[in-house]
gemmi code that builds the backbone of each chain (N, CA, C; Angstrom):
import gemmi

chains = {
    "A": [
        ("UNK", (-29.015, 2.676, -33.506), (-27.976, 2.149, -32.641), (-27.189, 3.300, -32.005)),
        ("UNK", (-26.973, 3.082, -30.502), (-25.249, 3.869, -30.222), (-24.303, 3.572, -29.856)),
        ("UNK", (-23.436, 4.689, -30.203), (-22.330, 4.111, -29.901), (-22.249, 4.365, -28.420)),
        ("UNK", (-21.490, 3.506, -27.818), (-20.746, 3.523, -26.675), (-18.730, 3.118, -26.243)),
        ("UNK", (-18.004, 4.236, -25.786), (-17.227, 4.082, -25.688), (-16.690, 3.223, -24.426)),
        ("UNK", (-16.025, 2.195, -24.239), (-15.446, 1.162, -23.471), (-14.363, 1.320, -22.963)),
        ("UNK", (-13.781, 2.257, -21.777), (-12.584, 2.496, -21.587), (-12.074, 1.332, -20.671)),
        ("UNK", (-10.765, 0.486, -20.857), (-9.928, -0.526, -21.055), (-9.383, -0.267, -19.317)),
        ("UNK", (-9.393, -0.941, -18.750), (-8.266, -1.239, -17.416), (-8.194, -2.327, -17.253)),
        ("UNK", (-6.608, -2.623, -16.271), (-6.653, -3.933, -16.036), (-6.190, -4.595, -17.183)),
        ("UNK", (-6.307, -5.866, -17.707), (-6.379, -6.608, -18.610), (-6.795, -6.478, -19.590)),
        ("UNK", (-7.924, -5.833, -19.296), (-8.295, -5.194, -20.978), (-7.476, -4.077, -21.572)),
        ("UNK", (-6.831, -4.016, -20.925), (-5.476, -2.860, -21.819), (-5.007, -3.491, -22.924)),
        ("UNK", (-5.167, -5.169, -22.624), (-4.466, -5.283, -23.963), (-5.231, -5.678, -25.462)),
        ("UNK", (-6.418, -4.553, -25.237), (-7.224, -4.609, -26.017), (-7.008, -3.123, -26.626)),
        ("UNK", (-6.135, -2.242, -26.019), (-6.027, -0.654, -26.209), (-6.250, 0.016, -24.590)),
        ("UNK", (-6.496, 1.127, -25.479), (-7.171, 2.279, -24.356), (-8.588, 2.338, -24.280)),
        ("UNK", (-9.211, 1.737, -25.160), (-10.418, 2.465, -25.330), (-11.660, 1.413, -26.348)),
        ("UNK", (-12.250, 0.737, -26.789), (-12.851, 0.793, -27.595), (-14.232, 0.810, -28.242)),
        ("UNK", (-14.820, 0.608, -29.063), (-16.150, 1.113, -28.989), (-17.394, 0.008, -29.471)),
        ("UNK", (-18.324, 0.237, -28.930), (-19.848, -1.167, -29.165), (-20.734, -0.442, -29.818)),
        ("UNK", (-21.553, -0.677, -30.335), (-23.185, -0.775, -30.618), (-23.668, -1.197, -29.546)),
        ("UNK", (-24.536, -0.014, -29.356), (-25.537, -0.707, -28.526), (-27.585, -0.653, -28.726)),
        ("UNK", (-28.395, -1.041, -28.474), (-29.718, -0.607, -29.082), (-30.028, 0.400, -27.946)),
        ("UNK", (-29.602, 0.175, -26.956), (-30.055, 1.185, -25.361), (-28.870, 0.942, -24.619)),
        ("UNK", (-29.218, 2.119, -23.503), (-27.928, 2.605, -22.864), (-27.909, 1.584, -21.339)),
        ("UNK", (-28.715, 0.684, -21.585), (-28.507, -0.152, -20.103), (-26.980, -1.187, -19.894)),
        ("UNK", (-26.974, -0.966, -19.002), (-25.481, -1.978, -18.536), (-25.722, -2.893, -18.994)),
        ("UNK", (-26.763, -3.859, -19.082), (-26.852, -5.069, -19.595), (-26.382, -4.998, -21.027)),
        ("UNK", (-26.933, -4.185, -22.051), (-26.676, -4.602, -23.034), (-25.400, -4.021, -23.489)),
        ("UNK", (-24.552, -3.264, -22.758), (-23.386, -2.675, -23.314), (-22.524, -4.072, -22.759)),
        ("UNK", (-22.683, -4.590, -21.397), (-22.106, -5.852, -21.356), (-22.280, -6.969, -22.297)),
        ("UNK", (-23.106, -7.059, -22.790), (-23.973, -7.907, -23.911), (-23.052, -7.794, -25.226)),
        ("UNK", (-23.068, -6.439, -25.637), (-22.087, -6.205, -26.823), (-20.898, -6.301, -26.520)),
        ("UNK", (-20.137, -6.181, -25.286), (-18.528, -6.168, -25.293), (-18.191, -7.432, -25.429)),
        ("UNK", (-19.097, -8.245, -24.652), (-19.008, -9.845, -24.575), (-18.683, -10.535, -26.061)),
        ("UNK", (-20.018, -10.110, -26.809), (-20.229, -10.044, -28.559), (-18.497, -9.817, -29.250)),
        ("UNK", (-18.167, -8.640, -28.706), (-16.540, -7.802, -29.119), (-15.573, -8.748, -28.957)),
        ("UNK", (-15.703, -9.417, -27.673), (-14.871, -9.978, -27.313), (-14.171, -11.666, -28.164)),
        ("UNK", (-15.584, -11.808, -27.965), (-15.793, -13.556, -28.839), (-15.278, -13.392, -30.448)),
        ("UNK", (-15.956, -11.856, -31.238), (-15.386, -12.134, -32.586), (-13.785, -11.731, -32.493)),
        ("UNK", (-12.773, -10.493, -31.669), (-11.711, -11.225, -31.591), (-11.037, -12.227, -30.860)),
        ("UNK", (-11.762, -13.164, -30.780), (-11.598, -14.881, -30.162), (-10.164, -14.310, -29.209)),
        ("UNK", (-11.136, -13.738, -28.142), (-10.542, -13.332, -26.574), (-11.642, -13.923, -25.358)),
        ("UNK", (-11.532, -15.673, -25.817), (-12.383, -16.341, -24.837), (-11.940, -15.873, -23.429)),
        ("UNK", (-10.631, -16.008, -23.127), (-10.156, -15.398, -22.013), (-10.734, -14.472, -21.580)),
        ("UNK", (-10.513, -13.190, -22.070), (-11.156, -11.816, -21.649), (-12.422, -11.810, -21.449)),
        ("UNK", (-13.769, -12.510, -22.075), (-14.740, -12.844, -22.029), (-15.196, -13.243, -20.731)),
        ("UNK", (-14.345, -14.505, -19.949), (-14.289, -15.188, -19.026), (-13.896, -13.933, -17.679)),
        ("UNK", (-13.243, -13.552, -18.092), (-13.344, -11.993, -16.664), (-13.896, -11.072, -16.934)),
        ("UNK", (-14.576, -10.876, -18.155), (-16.067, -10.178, -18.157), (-17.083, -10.219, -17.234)),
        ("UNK", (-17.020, -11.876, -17.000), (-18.454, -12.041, -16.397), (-17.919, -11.565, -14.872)),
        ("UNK", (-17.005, -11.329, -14.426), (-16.166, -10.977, -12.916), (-16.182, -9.645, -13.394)),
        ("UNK", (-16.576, -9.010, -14.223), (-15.667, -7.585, -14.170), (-17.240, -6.417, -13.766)),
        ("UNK", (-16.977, -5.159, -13.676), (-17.909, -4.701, -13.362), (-17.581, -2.908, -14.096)),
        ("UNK", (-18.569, -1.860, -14.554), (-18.579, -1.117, -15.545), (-19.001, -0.033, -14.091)),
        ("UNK", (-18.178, 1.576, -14.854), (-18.511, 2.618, -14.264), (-18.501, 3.341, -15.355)),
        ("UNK", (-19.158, 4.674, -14.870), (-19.686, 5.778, -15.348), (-18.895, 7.045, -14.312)),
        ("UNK", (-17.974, 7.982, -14.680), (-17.763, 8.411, -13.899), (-16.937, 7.653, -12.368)),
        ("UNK", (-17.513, 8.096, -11.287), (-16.977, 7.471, -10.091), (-17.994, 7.270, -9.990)),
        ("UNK", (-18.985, 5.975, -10.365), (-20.178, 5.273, -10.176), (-19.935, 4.123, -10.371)),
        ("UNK", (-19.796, 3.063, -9.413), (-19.769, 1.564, -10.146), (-21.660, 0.915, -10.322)),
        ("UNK", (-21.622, 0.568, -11.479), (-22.943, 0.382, -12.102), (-22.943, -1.031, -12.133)),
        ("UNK", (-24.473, -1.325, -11.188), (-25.103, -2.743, -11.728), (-25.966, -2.987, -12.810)),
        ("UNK", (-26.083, -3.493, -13.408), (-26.161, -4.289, -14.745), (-27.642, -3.682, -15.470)),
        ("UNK", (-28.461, -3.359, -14.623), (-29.811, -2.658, -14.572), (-30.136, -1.091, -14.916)),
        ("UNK", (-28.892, -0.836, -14.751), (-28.953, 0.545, -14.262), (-28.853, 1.501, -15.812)),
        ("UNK", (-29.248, 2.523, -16.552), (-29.281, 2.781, -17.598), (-28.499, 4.457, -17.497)),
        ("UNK", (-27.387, 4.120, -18.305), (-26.078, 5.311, -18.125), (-26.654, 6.661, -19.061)),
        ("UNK", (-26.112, 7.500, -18.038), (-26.458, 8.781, -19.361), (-25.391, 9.371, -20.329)),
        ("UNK", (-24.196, 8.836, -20.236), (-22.967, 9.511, -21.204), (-23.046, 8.784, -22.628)),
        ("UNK", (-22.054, 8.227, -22.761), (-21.590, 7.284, -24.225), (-20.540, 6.864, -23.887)),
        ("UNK", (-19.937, 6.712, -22.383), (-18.785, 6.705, -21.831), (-18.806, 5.801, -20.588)),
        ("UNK", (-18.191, 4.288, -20.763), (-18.677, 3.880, -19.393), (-16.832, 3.347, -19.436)),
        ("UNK", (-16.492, 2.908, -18.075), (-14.960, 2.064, -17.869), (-15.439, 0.548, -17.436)),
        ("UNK", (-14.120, -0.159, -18.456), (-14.521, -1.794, -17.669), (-13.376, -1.785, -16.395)),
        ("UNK", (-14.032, -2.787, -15.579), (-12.797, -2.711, -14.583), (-12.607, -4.420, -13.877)),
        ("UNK", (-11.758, -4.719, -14.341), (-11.687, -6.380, -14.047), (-11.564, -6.534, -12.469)),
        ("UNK", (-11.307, -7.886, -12.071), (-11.191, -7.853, -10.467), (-10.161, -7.079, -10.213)),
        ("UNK", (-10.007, -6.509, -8.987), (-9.283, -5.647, -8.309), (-7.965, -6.535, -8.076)),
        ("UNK", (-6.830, -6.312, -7.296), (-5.623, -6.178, -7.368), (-4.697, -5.653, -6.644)),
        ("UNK", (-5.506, -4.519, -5.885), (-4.137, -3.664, -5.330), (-3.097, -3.831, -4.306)),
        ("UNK", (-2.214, -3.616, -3.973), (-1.454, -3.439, -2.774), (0.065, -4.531, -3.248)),
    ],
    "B": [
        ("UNK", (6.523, 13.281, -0.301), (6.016, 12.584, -1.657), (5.161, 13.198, -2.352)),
        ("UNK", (5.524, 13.544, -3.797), (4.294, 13.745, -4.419), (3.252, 13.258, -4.650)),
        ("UNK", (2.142, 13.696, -4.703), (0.777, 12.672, -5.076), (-0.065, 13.597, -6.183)),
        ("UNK", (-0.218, 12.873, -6.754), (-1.007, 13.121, -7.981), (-2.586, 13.663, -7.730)),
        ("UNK", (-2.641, 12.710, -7.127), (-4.759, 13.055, -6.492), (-5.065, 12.539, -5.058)),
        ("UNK", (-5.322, 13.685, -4.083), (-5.374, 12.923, -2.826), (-6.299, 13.826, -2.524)),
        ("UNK", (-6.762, 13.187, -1.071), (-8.380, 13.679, -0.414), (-7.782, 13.284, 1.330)),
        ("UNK", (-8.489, 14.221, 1.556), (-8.472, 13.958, 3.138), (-9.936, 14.098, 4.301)),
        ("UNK", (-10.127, 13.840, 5.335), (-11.042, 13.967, 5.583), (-10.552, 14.278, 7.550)),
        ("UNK", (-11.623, 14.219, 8.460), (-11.329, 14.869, 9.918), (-9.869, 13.709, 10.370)),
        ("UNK", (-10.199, 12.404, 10.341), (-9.156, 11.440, 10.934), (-8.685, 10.472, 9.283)),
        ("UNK", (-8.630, 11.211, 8.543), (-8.216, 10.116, 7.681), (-7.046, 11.223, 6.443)),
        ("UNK", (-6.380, 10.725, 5.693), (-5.902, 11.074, 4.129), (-5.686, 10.069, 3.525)),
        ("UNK", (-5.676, 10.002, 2.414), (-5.437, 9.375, 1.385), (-4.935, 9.958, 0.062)),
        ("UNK", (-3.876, 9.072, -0.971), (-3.781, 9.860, -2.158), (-2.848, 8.786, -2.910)),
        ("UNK", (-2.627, 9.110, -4.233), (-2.522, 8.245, -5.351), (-0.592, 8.930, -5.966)),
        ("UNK", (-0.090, 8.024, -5.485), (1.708, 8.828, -6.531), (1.875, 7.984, -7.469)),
        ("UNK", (2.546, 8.526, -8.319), (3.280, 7.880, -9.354), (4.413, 7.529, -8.958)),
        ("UNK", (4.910, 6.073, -9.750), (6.299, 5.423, -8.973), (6.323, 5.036, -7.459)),
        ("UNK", (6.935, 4.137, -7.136), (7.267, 3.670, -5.869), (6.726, 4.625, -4.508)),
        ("UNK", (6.223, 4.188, -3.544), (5.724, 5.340, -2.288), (7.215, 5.510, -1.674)),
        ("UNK", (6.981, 6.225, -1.028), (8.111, 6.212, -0.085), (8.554, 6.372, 1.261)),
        ("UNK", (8.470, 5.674, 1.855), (8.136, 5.381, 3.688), (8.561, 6.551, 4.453)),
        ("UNK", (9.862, 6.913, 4.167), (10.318, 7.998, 4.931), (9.721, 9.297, 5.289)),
        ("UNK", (8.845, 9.180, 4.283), (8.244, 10.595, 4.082), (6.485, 10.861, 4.765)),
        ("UNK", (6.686, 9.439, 5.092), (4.739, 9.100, 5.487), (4.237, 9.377, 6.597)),
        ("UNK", (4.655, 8.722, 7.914), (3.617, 8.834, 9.396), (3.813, 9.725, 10.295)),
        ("UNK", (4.282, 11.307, 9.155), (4.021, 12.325, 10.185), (2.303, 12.920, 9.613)),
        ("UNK", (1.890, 11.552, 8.502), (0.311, 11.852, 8.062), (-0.229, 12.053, 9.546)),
        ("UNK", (-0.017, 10.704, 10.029), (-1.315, 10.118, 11.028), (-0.236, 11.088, 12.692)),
        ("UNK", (0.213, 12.146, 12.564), (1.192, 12.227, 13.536), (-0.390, 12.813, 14.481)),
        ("UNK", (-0.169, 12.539, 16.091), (-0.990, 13.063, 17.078), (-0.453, 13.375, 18.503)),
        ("UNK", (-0.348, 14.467, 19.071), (0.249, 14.222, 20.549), (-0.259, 13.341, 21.393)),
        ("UNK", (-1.938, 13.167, 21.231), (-2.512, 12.089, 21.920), (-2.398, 10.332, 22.188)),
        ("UNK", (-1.621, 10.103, 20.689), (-1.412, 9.217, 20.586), (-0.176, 8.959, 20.821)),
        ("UNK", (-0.328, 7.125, 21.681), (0.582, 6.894, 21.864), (1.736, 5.724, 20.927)),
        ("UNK", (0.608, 5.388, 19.896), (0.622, 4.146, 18.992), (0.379, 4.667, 17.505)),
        ("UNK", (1.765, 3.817, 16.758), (1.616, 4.243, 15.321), (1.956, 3.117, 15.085)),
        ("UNK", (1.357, 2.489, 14.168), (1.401, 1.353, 13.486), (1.543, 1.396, 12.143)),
        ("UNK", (2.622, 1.012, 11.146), (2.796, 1.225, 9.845), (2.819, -0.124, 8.819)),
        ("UNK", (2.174, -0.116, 8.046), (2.679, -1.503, 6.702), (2.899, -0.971, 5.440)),
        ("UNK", (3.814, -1.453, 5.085), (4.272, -1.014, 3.573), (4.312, -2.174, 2.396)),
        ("UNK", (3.354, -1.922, 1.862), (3.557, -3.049, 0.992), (4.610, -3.275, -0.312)),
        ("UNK", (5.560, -4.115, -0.360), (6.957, -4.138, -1.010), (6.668, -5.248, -2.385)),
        ("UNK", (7.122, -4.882, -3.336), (7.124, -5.535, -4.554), (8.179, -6.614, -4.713)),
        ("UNK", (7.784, -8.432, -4.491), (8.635, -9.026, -4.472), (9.213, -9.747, -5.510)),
        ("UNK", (10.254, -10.639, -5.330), (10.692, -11.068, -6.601), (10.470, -12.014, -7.102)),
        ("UNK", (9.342, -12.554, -6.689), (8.722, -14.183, -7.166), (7.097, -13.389, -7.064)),
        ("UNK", (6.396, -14.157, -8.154), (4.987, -14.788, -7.532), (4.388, -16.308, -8.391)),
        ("UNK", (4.096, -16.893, -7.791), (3.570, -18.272, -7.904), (4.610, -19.195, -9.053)),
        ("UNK", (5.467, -19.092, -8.426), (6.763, -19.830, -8.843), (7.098, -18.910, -10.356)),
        ("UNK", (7.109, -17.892, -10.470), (7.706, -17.002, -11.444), (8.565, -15.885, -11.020)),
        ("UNK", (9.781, -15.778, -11.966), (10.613, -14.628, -11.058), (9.889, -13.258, -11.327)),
        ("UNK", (9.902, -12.372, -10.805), (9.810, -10.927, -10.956), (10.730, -9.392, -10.289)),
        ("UNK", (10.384, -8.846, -11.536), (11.612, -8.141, -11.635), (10.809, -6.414, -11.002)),
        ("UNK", (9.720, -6.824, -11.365), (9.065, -4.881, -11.058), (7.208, -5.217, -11.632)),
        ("UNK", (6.643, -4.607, -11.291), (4.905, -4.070, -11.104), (4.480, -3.101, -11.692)),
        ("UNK", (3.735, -3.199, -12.548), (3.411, -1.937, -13.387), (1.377, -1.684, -12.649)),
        ("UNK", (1.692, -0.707, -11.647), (0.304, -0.939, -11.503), (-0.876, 0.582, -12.353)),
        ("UNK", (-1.813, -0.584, -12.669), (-2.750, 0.497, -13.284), (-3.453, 0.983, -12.358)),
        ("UNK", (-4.207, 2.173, -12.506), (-5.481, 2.575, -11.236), (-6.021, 3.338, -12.365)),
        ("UNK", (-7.383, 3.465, -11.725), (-8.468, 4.534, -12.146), (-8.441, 5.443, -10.903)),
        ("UNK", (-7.857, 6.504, -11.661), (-7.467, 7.669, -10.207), (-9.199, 8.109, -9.596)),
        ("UNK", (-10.377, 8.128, -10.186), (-11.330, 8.635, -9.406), (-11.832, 7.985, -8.511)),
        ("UNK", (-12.023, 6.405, -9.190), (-12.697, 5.450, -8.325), (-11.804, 4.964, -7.342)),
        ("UNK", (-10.336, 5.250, -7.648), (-9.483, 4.480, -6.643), (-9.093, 5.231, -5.383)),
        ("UNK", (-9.463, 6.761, -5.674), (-9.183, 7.761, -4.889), (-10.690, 7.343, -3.746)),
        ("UNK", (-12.257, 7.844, -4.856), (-13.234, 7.500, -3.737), (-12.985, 5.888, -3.037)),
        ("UNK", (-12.583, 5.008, -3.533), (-12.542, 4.036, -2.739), (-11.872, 3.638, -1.774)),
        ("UNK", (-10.647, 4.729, -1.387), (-9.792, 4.489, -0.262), (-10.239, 5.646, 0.524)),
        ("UNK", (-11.275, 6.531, 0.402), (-11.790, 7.281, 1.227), (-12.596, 6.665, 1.800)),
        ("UNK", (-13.879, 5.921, 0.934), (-15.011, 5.365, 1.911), (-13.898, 4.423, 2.678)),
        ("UNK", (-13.155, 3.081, 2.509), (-12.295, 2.563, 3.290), (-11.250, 3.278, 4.482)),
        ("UNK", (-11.286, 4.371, 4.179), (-10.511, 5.317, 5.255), (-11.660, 5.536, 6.574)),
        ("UNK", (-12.939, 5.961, 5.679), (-13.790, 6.248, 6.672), (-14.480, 4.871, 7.554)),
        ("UNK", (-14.409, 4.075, 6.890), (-14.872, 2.709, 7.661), (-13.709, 2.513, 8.767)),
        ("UNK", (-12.532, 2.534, 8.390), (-11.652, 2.499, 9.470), (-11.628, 3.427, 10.380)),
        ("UNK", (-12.289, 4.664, 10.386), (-12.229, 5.195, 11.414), (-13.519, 5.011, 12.605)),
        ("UNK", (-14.348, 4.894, 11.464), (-15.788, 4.200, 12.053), (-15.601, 2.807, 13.359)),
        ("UNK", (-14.599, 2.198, 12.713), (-14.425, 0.928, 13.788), (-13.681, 0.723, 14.616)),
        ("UNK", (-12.129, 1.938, 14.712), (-11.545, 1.989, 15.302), (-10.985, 4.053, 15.758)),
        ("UNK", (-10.630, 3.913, 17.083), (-10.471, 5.160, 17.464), (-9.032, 6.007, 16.703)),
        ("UNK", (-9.199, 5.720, 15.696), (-7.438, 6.511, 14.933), (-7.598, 7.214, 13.678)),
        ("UNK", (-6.075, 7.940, 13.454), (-5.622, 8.517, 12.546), (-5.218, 7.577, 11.244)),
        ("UNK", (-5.698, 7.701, 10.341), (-5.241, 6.462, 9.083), (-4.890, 7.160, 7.908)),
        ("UNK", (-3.970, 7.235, 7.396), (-3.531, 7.755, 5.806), (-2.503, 6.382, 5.365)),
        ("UNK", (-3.127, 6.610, 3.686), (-3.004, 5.525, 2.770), (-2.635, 6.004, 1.467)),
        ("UNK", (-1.511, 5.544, 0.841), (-0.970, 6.103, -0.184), (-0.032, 4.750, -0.799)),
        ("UNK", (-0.799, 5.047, -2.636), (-0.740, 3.778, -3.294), (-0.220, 4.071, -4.485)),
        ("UNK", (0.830, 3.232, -5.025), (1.549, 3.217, -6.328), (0.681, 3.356, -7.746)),
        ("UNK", (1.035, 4.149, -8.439), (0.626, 3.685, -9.994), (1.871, 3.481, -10.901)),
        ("UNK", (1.799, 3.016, -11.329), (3.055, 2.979, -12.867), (4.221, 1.635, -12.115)),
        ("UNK", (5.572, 2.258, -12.702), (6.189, 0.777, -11.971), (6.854, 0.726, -10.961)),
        ("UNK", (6.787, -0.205, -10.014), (7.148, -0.226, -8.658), (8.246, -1.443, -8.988)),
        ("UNK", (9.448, -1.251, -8.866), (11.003, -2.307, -8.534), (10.511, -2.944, -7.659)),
        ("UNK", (11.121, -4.707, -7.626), (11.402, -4.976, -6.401), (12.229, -4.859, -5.573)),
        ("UNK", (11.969, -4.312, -4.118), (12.090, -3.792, -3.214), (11.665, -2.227, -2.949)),
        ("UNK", (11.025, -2.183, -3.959), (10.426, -0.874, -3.827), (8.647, -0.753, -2.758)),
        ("UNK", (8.188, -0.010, -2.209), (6.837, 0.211, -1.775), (6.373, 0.586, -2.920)),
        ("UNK", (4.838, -0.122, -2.893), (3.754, 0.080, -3.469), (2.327, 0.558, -2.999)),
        ("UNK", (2.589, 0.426, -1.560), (1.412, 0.884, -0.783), (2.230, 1.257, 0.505)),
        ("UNK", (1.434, 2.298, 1.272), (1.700, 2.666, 2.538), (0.455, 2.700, 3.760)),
        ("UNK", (0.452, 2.207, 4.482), (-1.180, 2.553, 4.964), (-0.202, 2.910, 6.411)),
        ("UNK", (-0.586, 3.484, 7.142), (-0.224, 4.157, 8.533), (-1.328, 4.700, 9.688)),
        ("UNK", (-1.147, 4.386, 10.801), (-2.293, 4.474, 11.743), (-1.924, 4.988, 13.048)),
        ("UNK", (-2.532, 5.607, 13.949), (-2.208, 6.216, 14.681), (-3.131, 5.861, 16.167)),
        ("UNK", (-3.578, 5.747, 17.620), (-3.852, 5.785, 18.122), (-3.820, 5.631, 19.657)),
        ("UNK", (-4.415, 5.984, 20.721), (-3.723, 6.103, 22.212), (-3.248, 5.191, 22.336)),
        ("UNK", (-3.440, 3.971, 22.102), (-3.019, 2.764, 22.560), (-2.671, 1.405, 21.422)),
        ("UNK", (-2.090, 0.473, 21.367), (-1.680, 0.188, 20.179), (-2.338, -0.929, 19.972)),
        ("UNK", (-3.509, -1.455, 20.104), (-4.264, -2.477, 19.314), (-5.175, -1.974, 18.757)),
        ("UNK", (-5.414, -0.691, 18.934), (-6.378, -0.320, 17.727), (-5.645, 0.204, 16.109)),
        ("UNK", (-4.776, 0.806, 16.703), (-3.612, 1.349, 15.218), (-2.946, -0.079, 14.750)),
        ("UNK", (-2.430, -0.763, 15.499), (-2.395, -2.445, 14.806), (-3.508, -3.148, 14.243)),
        ("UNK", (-4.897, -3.104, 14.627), (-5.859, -3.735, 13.955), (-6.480, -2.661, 12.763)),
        ("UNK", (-6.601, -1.601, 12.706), (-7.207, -0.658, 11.812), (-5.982, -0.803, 10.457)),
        ("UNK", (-4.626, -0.897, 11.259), (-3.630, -0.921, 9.774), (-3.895, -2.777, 9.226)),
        ("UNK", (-4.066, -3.734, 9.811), (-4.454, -5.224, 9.314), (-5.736, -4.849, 8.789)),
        ("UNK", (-7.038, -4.318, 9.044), (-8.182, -4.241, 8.543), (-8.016, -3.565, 6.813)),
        ("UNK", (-7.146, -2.619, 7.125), (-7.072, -1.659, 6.161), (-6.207, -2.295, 4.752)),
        ("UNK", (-5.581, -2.789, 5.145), (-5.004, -3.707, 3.405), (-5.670, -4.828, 3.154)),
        ("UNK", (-6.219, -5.233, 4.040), (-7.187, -6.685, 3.642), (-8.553, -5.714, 3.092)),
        ("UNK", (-8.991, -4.927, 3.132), (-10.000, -4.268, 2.602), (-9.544, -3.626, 1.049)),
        ("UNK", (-8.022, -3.044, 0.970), (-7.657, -2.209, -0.120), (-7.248, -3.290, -0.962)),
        ("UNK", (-7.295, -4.472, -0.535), (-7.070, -5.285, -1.871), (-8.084, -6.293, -2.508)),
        ("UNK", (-9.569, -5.585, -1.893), (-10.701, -6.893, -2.441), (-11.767, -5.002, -3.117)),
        ("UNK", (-11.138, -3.611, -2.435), (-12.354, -3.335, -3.005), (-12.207, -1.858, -3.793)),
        ("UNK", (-10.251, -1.700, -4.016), (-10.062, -0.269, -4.729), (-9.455, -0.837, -6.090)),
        ("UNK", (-9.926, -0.298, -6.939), (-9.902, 0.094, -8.654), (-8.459, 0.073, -8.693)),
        ("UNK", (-7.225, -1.198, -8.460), (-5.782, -0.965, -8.764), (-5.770, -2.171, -9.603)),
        ("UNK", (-5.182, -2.532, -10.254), (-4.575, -3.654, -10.865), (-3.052, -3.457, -11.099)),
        ("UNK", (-2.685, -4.892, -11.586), (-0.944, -5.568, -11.251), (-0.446, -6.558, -12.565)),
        ("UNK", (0.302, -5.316, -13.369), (0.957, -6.171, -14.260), (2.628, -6.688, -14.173)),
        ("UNK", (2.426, -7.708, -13.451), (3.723, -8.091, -13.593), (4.961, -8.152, -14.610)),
        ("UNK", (5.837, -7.618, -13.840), (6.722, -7.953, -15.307), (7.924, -8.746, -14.926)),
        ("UNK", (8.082, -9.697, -15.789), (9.060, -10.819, -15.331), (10.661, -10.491, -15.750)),
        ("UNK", (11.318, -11.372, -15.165), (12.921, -11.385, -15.317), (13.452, -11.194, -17.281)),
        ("UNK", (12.308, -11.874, -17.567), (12.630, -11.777, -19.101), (11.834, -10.716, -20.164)),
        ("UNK", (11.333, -10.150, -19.310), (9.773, -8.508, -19.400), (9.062, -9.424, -19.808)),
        ("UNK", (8.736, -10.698, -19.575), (7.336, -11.131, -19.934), (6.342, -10.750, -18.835)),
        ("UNK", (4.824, -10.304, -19.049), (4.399, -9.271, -18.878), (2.909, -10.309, -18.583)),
        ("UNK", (2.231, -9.870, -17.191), (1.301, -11.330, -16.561), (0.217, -10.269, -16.353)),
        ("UNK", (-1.206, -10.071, -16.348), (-1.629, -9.149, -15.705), (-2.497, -10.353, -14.410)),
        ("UNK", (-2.014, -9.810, -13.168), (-2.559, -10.871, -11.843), (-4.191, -10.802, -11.667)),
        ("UNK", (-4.473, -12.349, -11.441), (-6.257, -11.726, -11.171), (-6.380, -11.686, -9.919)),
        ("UNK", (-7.743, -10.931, -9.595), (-8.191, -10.394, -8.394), (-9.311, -10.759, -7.929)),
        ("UNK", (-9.938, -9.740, -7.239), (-10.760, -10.014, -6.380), (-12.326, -8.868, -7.488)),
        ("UNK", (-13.417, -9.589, -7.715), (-14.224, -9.112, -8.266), (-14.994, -7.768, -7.967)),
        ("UNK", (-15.224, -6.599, -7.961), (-16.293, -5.778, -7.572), (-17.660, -5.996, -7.737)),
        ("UNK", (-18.249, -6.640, -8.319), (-19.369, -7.112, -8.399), (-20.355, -7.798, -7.277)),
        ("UNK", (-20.856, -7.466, -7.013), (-21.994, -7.679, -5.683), (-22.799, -9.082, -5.627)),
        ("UNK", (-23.106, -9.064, -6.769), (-24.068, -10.616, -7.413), (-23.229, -11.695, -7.509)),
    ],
}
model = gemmi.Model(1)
for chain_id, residues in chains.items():
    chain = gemmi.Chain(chain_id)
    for i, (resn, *xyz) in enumerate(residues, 1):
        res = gemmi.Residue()
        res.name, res.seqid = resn, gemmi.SeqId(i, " ")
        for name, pos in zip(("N", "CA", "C"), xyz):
            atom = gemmi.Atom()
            atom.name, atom.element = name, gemmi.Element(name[0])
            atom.pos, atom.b_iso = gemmi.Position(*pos), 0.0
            res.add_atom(atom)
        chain.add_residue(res)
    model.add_chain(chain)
structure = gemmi.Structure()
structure.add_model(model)
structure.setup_entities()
């Protein structure tokens, strides 16, 4: 297994700064797969529910779901917001 | 104004401050002798949203992605219209009546610096890395939803 670190924006702040999954491989799918997993055992149906809206970077890379990361380091980032 | 992380490019700047923007200090960005048209919007932190009072905005950003994303959006605006555009956006907490965004535009004539500054916040709020935690009259504390990045 690896680990992968989950850095928090948005709404998921109020999950921390930061936290961390298992994963079996480094593809977006399954790190989404496990946060989802994260999410449900601390019964954060909510957060779960803007999971499926939210979208993961690497760096200044926004990554589709396919795409297989090379760090241990990806950011969640819920819908946008600004102005 | 200070800015924390900013980028510029031939007709565009952009950059990221901490605390409230501050108008006074902004549209000698987009300044041009050529031009005869400056068009400015400031976006102001109000004291209601959806029948809740509010008192101030705590906004989060991801300074890399939020920085590249008001560049490619800088550059699309220049792509579609003939002007000068700089854009400068709050992090942390913005009062109401305070600015939270500044976008400013410049060009010979004034329907293009009026439409490039309307193009330009309807774009910065469906596709840059900011989020909005409200904080209410009593600090109860809302985080607002948005607009998705996701393509699918």
């Amino acid at each position: 297994m690896i680990i992968v670190s989950v850095q928090c924006l948005g709404v998921f702040r109020e999950l921390g700064d930061h936290f961390d999954v298992d994963v079996e491989n480094r593809s977006v799918l399954a790190i989404r797969n496990a946060v989802s997993a994260h999410l449900i055992r601390l019964n954060r149906p909510d957060l779960d529910a803007v999971l499926s809206r939210s979208i993961f970077a690497e760096g200044d890379e926004l990554l589709k779901d396919h795409i297989v990361i090379e760090s241990s380091t990806v950011s969640l980032l819920p819908p946008v917001a600004g102005g | 104004m200070d800015l924390f992380s900013e980028i510029a490019g031939d007709c565009w700047k952009c950059g990221l401050t901490d605390g409230p923007c501050q108008p006074a200090e902004f549209d000698f960005l987009v300044a041009d002798p050529a031009h005869g048209a400056v068009a400015q919007f400031f976006g102001v932190v109000r004291n209601h949203n959806e029948g809740l009072a509010a008192a101030a905005v705590d906004y989060d950003v991801h300074p890399e992605l939020a920085l590249k994303a008001l560049a490619e959006l800088c550059c699309d605006i220049c792509a579609d219209y003939p002007v000068k555009v700089a854009i400068i956006h709050s992090r942390g907490i913005v009062r109401v009546g305070e600015a939270s965004v500044l976008i400013a535009a410049s060009s010979t004539h004034r329907k293009d610096a009026l439409g490039a500054v309307s193009d330009a916040i309807d774009l910065l709020k469906v596709r840059v890395p900011i989020w909005k935690k409200e904080i209410g009259l009593d600090n109860e504390l809302r985080w607002l939803d948005g607009h998705s990045l996701r393509e699918d």
